[in-house]
VONU-412114 format. One line per field, with one value per residue (C-alpha): residue number from 0; residue in one letter; y, x, z. Coordinates in nm, 4 decimals. Layout:
N
k	(NUM:...) .
r	(a:...) .
y	(Y:...) .
x	(X:...) .
z	(Z:...) .
***
This chain:
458
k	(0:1:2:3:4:5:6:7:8:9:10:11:12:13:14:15:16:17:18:19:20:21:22:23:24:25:26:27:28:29:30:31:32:33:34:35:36:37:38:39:40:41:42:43:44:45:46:47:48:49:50:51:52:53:54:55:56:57:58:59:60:61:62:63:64:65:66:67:68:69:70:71:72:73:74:75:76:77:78:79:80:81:82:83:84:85:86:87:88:89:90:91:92:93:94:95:96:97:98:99:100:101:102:103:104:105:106:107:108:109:110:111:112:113:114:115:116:117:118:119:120:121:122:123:124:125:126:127:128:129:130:131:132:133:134:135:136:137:138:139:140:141:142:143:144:145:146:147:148:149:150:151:152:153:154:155:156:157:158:159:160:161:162:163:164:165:166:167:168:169:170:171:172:173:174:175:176:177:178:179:180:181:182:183:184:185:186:187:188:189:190:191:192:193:194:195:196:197:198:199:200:201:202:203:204:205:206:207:208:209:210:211:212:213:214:215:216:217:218:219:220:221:222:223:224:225:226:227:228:229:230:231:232:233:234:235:236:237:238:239:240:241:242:243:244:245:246:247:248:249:250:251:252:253:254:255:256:257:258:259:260:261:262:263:264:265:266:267:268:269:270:271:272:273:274:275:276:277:278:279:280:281:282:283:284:285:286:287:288:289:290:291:292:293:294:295:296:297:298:299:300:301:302:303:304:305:306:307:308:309:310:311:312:313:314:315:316:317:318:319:320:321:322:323:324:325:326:327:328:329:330:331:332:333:334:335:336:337:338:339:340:341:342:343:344:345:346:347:348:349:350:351:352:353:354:355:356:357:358:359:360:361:362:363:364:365:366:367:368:369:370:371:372:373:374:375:376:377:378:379:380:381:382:383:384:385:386:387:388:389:390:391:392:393:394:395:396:397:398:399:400:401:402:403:404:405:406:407:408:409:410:411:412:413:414:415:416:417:418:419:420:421:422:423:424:425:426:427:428:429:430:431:432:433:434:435:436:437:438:439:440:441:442:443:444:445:446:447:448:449:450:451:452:453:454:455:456:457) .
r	(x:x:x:x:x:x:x:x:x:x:x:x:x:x:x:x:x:x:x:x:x:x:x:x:x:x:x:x:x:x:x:x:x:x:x:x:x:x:x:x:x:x:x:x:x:x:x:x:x:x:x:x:x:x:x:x:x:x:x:x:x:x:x:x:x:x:x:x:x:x:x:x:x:x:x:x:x:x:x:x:x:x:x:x:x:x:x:x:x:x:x:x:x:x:x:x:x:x:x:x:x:x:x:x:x:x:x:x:x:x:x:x:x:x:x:x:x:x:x:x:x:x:x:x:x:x:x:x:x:x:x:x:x:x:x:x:x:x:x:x:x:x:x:x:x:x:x:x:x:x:x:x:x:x:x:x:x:x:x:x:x:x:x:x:x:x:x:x:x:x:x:x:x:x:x:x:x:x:x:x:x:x:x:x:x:x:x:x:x:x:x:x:x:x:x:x:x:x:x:x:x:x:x:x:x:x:x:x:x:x:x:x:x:x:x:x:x:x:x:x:x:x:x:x:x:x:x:x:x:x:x:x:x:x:x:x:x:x:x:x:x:x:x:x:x:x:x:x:x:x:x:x:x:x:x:x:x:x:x:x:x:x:x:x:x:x:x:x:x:x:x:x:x:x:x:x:x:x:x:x:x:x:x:x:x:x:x:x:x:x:x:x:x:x:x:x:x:x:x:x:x:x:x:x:x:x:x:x:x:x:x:x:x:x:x:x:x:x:x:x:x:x:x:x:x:x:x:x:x:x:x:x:x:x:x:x:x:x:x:x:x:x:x:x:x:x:x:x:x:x:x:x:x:x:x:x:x:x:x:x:x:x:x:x:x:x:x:x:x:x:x:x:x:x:x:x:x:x:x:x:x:x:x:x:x:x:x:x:x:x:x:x:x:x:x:x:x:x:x:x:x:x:x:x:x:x:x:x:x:x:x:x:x:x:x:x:x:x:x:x:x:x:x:x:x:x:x:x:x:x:x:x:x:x:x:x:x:x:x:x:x:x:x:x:x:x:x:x:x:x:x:x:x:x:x:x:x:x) .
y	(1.1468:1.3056:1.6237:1.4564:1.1932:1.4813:1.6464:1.3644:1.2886:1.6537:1.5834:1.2651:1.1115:1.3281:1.3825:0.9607:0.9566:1.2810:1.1249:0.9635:1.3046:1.2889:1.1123:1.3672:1.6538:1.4997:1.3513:1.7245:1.7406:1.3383:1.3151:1.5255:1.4725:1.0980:1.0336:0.7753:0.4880:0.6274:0.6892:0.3169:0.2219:0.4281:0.3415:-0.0999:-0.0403:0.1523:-0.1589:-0.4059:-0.1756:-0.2493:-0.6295:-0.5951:-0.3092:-0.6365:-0.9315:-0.6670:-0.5636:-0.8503:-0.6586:-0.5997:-0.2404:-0.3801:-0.6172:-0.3211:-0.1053:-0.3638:-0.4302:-0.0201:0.0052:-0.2688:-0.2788:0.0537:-0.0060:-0.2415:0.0170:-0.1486:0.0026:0.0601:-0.3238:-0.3363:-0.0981:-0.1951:-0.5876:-0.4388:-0.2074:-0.5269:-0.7189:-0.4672:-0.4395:-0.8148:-0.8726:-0.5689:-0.7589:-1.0779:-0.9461:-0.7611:-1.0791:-1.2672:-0.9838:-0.9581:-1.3426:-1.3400:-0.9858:-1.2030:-1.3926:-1.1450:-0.9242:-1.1938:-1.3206:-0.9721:-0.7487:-0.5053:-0.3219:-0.2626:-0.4662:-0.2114:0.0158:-0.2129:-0.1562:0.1868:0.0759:-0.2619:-0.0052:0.2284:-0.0652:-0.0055:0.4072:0.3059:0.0706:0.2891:0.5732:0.4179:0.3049:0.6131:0.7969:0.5030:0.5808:0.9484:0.9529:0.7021:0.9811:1.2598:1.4514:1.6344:1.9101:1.6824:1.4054:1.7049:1.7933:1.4521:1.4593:1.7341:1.8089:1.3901:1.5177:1.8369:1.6695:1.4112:1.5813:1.8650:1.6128:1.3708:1.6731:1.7663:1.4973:1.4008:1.8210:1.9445:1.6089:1.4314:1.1389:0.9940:0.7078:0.5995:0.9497:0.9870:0.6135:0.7080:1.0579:0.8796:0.6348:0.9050:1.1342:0.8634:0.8233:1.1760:1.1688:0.8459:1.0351:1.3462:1.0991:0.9117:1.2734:1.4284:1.1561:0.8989:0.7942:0.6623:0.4991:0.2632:-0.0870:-0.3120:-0.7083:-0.8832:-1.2416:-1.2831:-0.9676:-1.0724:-1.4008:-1.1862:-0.9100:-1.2321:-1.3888:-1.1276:-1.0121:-1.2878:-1.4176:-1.0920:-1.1045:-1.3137:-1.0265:-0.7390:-0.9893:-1.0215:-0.6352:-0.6000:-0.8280:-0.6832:-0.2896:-0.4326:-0.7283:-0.5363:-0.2923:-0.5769:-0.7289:-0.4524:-0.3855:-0.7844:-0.8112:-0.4493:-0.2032:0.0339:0.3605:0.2061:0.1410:0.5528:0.5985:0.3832:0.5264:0.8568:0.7285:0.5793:0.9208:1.0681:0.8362:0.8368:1.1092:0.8867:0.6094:0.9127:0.9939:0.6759:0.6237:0.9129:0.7831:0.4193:0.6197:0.8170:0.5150:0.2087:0.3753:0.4655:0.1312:-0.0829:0.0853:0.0011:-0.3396:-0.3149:-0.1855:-0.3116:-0.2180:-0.0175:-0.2085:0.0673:0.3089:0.1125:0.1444:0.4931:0.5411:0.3060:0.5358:0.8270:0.6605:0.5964:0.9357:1.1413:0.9278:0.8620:1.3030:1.2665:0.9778:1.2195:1.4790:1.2910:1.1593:1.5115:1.6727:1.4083:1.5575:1.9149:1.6866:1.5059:1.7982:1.8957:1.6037:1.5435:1.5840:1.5004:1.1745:1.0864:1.2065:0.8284:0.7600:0.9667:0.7375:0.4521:0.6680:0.6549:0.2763:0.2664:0.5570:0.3047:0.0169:0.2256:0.3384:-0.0167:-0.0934:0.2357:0.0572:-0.2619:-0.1264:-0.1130:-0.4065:-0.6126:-0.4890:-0.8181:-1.0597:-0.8263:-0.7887:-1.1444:-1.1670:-1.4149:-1.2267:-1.5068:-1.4672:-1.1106:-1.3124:-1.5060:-1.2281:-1.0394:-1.3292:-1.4449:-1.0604:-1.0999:-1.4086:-1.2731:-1.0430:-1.2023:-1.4358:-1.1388:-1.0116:-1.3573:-1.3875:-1.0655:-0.7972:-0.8785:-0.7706:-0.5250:-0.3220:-0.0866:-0.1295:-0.5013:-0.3970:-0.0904:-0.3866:-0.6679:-0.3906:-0.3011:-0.6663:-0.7664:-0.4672:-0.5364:-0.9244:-0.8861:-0.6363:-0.8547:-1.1504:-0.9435:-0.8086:-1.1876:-1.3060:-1.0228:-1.0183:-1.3623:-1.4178:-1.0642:-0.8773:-0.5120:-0.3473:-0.1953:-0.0930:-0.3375:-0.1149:0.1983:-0.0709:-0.2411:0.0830:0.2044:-0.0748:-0.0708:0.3091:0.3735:0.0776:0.2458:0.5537:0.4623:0.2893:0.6506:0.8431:0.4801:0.5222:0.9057:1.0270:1.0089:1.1739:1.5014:1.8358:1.8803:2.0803:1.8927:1.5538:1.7236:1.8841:1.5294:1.3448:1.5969:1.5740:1.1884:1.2400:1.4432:1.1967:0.8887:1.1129:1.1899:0.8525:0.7029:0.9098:1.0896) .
x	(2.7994:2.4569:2.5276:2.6104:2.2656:2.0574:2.1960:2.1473:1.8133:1.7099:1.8084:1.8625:1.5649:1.2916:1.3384:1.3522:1.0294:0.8865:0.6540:0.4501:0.3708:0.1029:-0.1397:-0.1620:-0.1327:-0.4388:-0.6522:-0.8573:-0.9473:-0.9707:-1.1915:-1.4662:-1.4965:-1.4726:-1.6626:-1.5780:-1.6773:-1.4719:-1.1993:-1.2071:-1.1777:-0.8667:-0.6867:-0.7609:-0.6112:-0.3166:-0.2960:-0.3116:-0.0207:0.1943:0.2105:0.2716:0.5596:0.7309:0.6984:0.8235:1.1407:1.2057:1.3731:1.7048:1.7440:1.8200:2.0964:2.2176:2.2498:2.4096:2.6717:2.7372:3.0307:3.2113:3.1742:3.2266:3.5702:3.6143:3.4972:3.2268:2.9505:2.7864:2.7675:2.5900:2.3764:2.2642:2.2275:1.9602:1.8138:1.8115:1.6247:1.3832:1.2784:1.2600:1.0370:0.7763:0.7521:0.6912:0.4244:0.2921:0.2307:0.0713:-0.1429:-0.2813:-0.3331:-0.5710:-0.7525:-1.0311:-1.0546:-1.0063:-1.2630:-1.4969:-1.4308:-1.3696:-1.6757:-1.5705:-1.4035:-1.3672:-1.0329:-0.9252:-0.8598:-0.5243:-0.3899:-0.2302:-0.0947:0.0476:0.2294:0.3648:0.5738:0.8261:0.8854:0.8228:1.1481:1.3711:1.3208:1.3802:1.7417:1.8070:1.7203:1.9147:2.2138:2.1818:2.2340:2.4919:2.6843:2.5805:2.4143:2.1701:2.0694:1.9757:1.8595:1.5581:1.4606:1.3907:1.1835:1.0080:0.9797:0.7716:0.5425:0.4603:0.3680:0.1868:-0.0464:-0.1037:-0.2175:-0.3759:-0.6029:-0.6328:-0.7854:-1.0273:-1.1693:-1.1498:-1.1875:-1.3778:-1.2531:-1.2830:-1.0367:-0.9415:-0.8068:-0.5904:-0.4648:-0.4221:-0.2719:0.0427:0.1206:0.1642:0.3501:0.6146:0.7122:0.7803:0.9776:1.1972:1.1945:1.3602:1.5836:1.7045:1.8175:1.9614:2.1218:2.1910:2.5141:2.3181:2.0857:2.3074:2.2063:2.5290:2.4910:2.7171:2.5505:2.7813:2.6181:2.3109:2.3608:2.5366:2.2753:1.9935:2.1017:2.0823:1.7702:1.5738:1.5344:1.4475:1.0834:0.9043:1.0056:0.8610:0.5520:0.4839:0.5235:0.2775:0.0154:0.0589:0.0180:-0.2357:-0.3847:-0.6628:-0.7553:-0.8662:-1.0645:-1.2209:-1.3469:-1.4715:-1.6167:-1.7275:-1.7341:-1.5745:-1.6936:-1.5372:-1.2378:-1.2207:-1.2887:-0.9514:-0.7752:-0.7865:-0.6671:-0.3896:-0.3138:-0.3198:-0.0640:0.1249:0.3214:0.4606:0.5268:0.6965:0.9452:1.0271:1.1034:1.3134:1.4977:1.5568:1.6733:1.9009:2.0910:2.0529:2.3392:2.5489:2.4709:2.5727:2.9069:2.9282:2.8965:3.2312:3.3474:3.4933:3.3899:3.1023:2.7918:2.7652:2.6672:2.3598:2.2458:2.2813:2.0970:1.7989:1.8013:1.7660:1.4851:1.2923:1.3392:1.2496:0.9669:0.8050:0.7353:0.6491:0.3505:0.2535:0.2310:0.0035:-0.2597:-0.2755:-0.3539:-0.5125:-0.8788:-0.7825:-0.5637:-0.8606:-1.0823:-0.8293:-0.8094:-1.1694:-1.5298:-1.7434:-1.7693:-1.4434:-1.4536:-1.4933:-1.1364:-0.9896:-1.0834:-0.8431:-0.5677:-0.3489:-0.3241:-0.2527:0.0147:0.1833:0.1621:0.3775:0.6231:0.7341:0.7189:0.9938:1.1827:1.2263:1.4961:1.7750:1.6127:1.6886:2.0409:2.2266:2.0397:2.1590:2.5300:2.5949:2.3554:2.1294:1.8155:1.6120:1.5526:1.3807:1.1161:0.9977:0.9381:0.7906:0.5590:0.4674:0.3657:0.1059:0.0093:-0.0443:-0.2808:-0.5133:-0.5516:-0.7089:-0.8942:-1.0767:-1.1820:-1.2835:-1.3469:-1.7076:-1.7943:-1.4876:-1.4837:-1.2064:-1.0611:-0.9618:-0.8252:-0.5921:-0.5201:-0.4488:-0.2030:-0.0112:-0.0008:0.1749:0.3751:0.5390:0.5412:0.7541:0.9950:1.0327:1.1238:1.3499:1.5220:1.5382:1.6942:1.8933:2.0706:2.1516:2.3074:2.5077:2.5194:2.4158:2.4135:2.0658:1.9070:1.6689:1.5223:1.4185:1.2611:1.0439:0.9236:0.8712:0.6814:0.4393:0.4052:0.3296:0.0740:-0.1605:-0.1006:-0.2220:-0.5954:-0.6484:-0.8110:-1.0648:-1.1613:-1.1743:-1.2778:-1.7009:-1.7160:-1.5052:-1.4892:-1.2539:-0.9987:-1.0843:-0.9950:-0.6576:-0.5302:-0.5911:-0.4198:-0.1202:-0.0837:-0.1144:0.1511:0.3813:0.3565:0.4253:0.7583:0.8791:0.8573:1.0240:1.3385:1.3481) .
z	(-5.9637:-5.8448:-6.0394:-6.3862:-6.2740:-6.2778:-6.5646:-6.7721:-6.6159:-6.7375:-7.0535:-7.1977:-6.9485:-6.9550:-7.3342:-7.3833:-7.2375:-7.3274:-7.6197:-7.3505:-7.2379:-7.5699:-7.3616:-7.0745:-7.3391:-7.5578:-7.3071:-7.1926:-7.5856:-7.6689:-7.3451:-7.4261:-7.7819:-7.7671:-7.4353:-7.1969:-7.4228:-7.7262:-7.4891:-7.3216:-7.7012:-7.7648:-7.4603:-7.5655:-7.8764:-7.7274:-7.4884:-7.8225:-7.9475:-7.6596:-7.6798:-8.0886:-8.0284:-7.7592:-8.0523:-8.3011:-8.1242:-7.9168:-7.7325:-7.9901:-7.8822:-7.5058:-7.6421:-7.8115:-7.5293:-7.3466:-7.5767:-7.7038:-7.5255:-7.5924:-7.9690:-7.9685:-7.8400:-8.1661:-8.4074:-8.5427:-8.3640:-8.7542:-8.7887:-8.4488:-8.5255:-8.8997:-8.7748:-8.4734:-8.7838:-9.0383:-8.7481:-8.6747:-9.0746:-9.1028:-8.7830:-8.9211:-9.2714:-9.0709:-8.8529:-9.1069:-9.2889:-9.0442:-8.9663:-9.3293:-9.3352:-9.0115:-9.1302:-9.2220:-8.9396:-8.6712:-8.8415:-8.7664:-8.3891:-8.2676:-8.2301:-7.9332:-8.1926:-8.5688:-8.6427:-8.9358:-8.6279:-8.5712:-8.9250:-8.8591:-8.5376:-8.7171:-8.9741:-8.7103:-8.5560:-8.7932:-8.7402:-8.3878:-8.4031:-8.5954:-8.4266:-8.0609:-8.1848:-8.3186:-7.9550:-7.7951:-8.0192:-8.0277:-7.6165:-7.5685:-7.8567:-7.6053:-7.8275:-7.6432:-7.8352:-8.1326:-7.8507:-7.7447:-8.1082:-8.2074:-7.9054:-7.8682:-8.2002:-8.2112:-7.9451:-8.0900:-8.4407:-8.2686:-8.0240:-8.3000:-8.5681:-8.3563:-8.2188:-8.5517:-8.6650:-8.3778:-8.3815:-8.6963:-8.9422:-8.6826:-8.7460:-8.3660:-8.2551:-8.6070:-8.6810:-8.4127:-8.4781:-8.8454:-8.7529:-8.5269:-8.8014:-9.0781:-8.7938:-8.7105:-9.0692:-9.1021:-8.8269:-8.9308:-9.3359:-9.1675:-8.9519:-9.2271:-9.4310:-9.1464:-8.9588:-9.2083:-9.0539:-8.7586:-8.9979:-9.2016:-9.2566:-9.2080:-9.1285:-8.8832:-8.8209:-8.5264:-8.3707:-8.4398:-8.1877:-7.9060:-7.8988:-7.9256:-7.6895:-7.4356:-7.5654:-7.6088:-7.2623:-7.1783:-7.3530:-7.1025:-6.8712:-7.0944:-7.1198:-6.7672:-6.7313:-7.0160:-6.8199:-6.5374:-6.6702:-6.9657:-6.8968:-6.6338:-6.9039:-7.1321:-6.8058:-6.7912:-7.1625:-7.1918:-6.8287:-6.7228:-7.0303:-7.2612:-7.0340:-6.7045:-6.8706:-7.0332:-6.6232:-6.5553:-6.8400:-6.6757:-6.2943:-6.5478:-6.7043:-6.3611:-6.2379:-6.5680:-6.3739:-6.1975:-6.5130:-6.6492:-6.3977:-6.3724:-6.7289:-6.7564:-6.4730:-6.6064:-6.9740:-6.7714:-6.5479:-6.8043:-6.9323:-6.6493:-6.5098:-6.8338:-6.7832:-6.3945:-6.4720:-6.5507:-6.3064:-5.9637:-5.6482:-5.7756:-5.5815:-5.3866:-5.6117:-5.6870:-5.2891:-5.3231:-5.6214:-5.4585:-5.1720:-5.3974:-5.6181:-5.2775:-5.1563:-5.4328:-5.5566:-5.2233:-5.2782:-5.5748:-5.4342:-5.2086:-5.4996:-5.7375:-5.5086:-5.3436:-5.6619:-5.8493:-5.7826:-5.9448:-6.2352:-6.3210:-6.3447:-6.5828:-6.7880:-6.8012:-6.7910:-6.4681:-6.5384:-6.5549:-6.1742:-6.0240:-6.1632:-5.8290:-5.5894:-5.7079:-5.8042:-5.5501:-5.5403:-5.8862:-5.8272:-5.5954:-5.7969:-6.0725:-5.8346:-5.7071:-6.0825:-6.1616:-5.8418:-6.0046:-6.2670:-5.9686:-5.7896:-6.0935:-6.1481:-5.9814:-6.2334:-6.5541:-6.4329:-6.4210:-6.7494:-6.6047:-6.7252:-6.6749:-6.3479:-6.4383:-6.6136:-6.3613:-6.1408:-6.4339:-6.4888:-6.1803:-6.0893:-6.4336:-6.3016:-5.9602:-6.1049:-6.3418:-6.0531:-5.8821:-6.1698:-6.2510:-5.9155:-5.8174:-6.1424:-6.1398:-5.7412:-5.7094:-6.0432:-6.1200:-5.7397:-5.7881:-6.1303:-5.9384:-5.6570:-5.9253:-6.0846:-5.7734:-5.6173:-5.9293:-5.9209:-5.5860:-5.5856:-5.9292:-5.7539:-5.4213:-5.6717:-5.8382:-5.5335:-5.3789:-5.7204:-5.8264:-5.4205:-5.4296:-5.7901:-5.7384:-5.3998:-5.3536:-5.0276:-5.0206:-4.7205:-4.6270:-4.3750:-4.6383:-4.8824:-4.6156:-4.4390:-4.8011:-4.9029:-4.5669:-4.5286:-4.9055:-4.9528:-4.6879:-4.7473:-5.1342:-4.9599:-4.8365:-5.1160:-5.1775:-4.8110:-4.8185:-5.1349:-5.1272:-4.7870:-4.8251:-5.0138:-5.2656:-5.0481:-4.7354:-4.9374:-5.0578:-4.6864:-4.5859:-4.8692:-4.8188:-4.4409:-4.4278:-4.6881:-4.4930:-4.1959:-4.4018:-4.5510:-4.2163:-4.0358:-4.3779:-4.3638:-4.0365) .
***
């Protein structure tokens, strides 16, 4: 089982999450011809994009993936598919709608930015849609040659033209919005010439209840997860400003590593674990494939927060350089929110997803608790803390829930020593950052590390 994991992971889950890589590719160019203002700015409308992408999809394409293999058993997998497609085209006209009905009064209440900066993120929802079910069919057909085109070939277009745009045009933040819109519905135009089977629109209304039903109670999850990964960044552009948030944009890019990974690893076992569902006896695979999240991840921690000074410097212009210091508890916070796709698993095998959105919530509420309280006096460290305390109270509620309504043997004794261990090792660079040189600051980072790695697993 590990060698077909990490074959797929190589392929099918780096490649699902390999357009994310744009915003590490872009940000050395967007960072120094936008500044840390323009850059703040970019990164708040990529956080606006987020929450319209959730009410958009309501999360369709999970109901799909849930029920792939047993409609595909039927034969009518093109009726699944074209009732999730249907959906997706209905919701964009809706929102679309709504969102040319409150242009006027949007333009007046909100004056941290220009609100025509939304309209070509409004109109790449539905590319955005489309092309996500197409990925999501594409590797449940294991196709993976096609799978890494589609990919690579969306990243390339996107990071060219968005660069493009924001160098030679010099059109700033609405260029590169502008720029992703148009590159998206290239990419669907090609989709729909070249795989036009996988593109069909077919109606079942019966379909269109089962895959609702599952997917619908999971959108207060995907909320919560959105306030708890967005909800500081728009703290931070109405209480503190635009420039600090460019700064925590960066920390965010930095630890995107780890987002990353972790993305490619939930693209890569959603799959394998909608089919174990079905399976008997299989609990135990989950256990083992906790253990190997913790182990491999925990290096990859260490990793990131021992490079992040030379990453940054990469990235970005001096002053971006602040962004270092809180990196490694934001690196954290991401890794116990990667964790939370196996912690979960008990609540979606018995399909009460419910239960995943009151963890997800309660971690958002969790944080903008901390943020109200204490943005003003702590800055961008509350926001990092407010990030990762929601992070880890969602996946102990998850793990709590998930345990009781289906039983997974998990070693309790890996998760807690993670948890301890990782959360102080992630205060170090705060503590340490000001008072060392560069390569002093990293041979401490990377020791500490190596400590915290051996009394985890040895």
């Amino acid at each position: 089982m590990s060698k077909k994991f990490l074959k797929d992971f190589s392929i099918y889950g780096i490649g699902g999450i390999i357009s994310r890589f744009v915003g590490v590719i872009t940000a050395p160019i967007y960072t120094r011809f936008l500044n840390t203002e323009g850059y703040g700015m970019l990164d708040l409308i990529t956080s606006i994009s987020a929450i319209l992408i959730i009410f958009a999809t309501m999360e369709m394409h999970s109901g799909y993936a849930r029920s792939y293999f047993e409609v595909k058993k039927n034969g009518q997998l093109n009726q699944l598919r074209g009732t999730v497609m249907l959906f997706f085209v209905g919701s964009f006209l809706l929102l679309l709608l709504v969102f040319i009905l409150l242009y006027p009064f949007l333009n007046h209440w909100i004056k941290i930015f220009e609100i025509s900066l939304l309209i070509p993120v409004v109109l790449k929802l539905l590319p955005t849609m489309v092309i996500t079910l197409t990925l999501l069919t594409i590797q449940f057909e294991k196709k993976p040659v096609i799978y890494s085109l589609i990919a690579i070939g969306n990243l390339v277009l996107t990071a060219g033209c968005g660069i493009f745009a924001v160098t030679y045009l010099d059109l700033g933040v609405s260029g590169i919005l502008w720029s992703n819109a148009i590159v998206s519905f290239i990419v669907v135009f090609i989709l729909f010439i070249v795989l036009f089977k996988y593109t069909r629109f077919n109606f079942n209304m019966t379909y269109l209840k089962e895959t609702a039903l599952y997917s619908v109670p999971i959108v207060p999850a995907v909320l919560g997860s959105w306030l708890n990964n967005y909800i500081g960044r728009i703290f931070i552009a109405g209480t503190l400003s635009l420039s600090m948030l460019g700064i925590y944009s960066i920390a965010l890019k930095v630890g995107l590593l780890m987002t990353l990974a972790g993305g490619a690893f939930k693209q890569t076992w959603s799959p394998r674990a909608n089919e174990l569902f079905t399976q008997k006896e299989s609990e135990p695979l989950f256990a083992d494939v906790l253990n190997y999240y913790l182990f491999g991840f925990s290096f990859l921690l260490v990793f990131i927060i021992t490079a992040s000074p030379i990453i940054v410097r990469v990235l970005a212009p001096a002053e971006f350089y602040p962004a270092i210091s809180i990196i490694g508890i934001i690196t954290v916070g991401m890794f116990w929110d990667g964790a939370k796709n196996i912690l979960g698993s008990g609540n979606n095998w018995v399909r009460k997803t419910y239960y995943n959105s009151i963890a997800s919530i309660s971690g958002g509420i969790i944080n903008i608790f901390i943020l109200y309280f204490f943005i003003k006096t702590g800055g961008l460290f509350i926001v990092a803390v407010g990030f990762t305390a929601g992070s880890v109270i969602q996946a102990i509620l998850l793990l709590y829930t998930a345990q009781k309504n289906h039983f997974i043997p998990y070693s309790m004794k890996n998760l807690l020593l993670s948890l301890i261990l990782l959360l102080s090792y992630s205060l170090l660079p705060y503590f340490s950052f000001q008072y060392f040189s560069l390569f002093s600051f990293m041979a401490i980072q990377f020791l500490v590390g190596i400590v915290i790695l051996t009394l985890m697993f040895y």
